[in-house]
N, C-alpha and C positions, 0 to 999 in steps of 0.2 A: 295496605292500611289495615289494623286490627279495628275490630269493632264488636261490639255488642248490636244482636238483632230478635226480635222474638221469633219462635219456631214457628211453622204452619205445617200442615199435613204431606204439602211438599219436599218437608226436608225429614223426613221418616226413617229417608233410609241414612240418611247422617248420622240424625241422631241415635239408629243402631251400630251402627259403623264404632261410634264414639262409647256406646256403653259395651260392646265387644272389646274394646282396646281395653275399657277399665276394668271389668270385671275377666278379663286375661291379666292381668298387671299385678289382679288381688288375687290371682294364680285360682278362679270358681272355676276356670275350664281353660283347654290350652289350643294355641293357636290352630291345630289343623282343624278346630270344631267350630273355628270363628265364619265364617261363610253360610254354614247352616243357620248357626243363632242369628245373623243377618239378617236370613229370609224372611225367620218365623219373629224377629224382633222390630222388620219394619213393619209387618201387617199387625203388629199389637202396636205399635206409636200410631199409625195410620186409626186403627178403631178407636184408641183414646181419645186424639183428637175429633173422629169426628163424633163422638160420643158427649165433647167438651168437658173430659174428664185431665186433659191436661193443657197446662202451662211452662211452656221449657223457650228458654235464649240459649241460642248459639255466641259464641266469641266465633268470628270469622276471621282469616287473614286471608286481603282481598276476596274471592268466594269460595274460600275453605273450608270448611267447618273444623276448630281446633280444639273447641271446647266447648262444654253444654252445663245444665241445670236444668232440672226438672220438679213439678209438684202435679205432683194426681192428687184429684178430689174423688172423695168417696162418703158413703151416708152412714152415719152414726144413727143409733137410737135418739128418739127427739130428746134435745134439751129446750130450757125456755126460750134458748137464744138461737133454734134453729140443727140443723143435722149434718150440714155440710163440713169436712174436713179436710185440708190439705196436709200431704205429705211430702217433703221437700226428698230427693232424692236424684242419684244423675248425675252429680257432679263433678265432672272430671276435667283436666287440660292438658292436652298432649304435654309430653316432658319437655319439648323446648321452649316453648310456653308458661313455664312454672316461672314461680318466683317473683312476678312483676305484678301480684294486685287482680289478676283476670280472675281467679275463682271467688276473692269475693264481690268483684262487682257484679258476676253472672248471680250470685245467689241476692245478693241486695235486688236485683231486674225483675230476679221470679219474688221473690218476698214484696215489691212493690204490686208486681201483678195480681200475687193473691191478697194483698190488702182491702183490692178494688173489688173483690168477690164476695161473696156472703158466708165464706169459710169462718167457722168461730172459731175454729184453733185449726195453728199451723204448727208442724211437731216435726223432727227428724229423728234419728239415730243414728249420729256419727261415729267414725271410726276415733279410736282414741287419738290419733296426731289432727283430727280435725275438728276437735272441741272447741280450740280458741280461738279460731277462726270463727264458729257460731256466735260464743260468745260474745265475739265482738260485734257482732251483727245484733245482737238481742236477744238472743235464745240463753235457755236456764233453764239447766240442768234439774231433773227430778233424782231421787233416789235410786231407780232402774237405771238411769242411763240416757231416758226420752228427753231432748231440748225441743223444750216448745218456744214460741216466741211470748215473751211477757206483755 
């Protein structure tokens, strides 16, 4: 059974596992260096969370982890409406996986999540074939490139 679940600090090393597969795929580093980035990318999910500096869903099938989303919060200079910011990032779904709807329900799960926070702006910067996919989610596009949610 596929499902949508939110992350906890327990699944660290998943979710390193999963941004190794994607940021190998977007060819940042290549597979014999993926083990390493494992190690030192579960003990960074591990301090974010328990820092409460992130929100991430896994897509499981049965207890797989297939696919994720992720938003780190971080502090802005004050505005009136507060300093807090989320960053949507993370989002990947293994290749068998593609095609059926799971990337944008995982990003809709973390955009619900950081709804419920005190984030005043949530912002990305997608890759170009992943525009319309935000788009369709709510996000709008600036003149750089930054989609924030409107």
């Amino acid at each position: 059974m596929i499902d949508i679940r939110a992350a906890t600090a327990a699944d660290a090393n998943a979710l390193a596992g999963l941004r190794a597969a994607s940021l190998i795929e977007q060819r940042y580093f290549r597979a014999p260096e993926r083990d390493a980035f494992v190690r030192r990318a579960t003990v960074d999910f591990a301090r974010l969370f328990a820092a409460e500096r992130l929100v991430a869903m896994l897509l499981v099938d049965e207890s797989r982890a297939v696919g994720s989303a992720c938003a780190t919060y971080f502090e802005r200079l004050p505005y009136p409406d507060g300093t807090l910011h989320a960053e949507l990032s993370g989002v990947y779904v293994e290749p068998g996986y593609r095609r059926a709807g799971h990337a944008s329900r995982l990003v809709a799960a973390v955009v619900d999540a950081v709804r419920g926070s005190a984030a005043r702006k949530t912002f990305l910067r997608p890759s170009p074939a992943a525009r319309s996919l935000y788009a369709r989610l709510g996000f709008v596009e600036d003149p750089v490139g930054v989609m924030s949610l409107a």
